[in-house]
C-alpha positions in Angstrom: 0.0 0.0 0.0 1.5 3.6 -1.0 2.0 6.4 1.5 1.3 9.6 1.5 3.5 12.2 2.3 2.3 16.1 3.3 5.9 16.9 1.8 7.1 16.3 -2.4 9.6 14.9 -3.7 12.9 16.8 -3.3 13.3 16.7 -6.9 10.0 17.4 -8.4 9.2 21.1 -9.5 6.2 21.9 -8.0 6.4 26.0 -6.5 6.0 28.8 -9.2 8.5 30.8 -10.0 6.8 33.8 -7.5 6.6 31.6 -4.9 10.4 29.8 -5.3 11.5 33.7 -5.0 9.3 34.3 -1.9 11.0 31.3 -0.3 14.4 31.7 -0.8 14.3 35.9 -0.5 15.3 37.2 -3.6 13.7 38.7 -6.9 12.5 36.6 -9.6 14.7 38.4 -12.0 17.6 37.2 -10.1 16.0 33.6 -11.1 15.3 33.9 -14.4 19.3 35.3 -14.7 20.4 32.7 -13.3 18.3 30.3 -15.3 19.6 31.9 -18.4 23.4 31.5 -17.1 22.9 27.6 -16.9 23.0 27.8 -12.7 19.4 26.3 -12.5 17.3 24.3 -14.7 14.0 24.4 -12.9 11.3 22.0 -14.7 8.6 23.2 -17.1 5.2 22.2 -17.5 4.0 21.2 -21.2 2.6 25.0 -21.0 6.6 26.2 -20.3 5.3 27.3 -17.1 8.6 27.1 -14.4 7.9 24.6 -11.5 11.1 24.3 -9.2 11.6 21.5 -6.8 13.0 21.8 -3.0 16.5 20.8 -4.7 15.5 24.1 -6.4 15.7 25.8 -3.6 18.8 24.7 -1.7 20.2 25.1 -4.9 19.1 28.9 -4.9 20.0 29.4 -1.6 23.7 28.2 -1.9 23.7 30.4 -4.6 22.7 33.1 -2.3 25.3 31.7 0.1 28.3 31.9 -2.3 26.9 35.9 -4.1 27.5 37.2 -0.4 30.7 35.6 0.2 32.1 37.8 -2.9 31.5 35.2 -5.6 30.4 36.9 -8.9 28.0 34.4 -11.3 31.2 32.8 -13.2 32.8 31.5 -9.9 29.6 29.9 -8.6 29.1 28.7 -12.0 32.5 26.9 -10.9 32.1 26.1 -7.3 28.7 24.0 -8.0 30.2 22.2 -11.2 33.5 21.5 -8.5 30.6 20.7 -5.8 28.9 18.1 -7.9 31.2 16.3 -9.0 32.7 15.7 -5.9 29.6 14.0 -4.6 29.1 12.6 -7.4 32.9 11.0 -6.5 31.5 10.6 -2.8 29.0 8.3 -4.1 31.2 5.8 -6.1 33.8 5.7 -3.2 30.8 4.7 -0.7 30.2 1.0 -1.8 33.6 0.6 -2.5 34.3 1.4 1.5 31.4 -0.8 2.4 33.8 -4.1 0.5 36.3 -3.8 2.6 40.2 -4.1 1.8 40.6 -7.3 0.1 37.0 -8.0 -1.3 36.2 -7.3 -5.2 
């Protein structure tokens, strides 16, 4: 039997772009700019409407995180292309610790 959960998938778009903005504190200009730099790539609806997801928003808010620490849109591009590809490294070393020394 499925359950339900009050909260979305992290993944699936599902706030307007108004309300994504009102969440995370800043202008919906600032996320259409950063749409159109290739920092975000919210999901559209077969309309083209913008739905973002709560990855969205963490997304928007280390964006946030990294403009007040001095970062102009060119370094963050940087720093979250650096950031996911070490997780994505973090993820292939995980099983490989789980083996153990000595296992295939």
């Amino acid at each position: 039997m499925p359950t339900h959960s009050s909260h979305p998938e992290p993944g699936r778009g599902v706030y307007s772009i108004s309300v994504a903005a009102e969440l995370v504190g800043i202008g919906v200009q600032n996320l259409r700019l950063y749409e159109a730099r290739g920092l975000l790539q919210p999901q559209r609806t077969a309309g083209g409407t913008r739905r973002y997801s709560a990855d969205d928003l963490d997304r928007l808010r280390r964006i946030g995180d990294l403009l007040e620490a001095g970062l102009n849109l060119a370094g963050i591009d940087m720093v979250l292309d650096l950031e996911a590809e070490n997780a994505a490294l973090r993820r292939q070393r995980v099983p490989a610790r789980r083996q153990g020394p000595g296992r295939p």
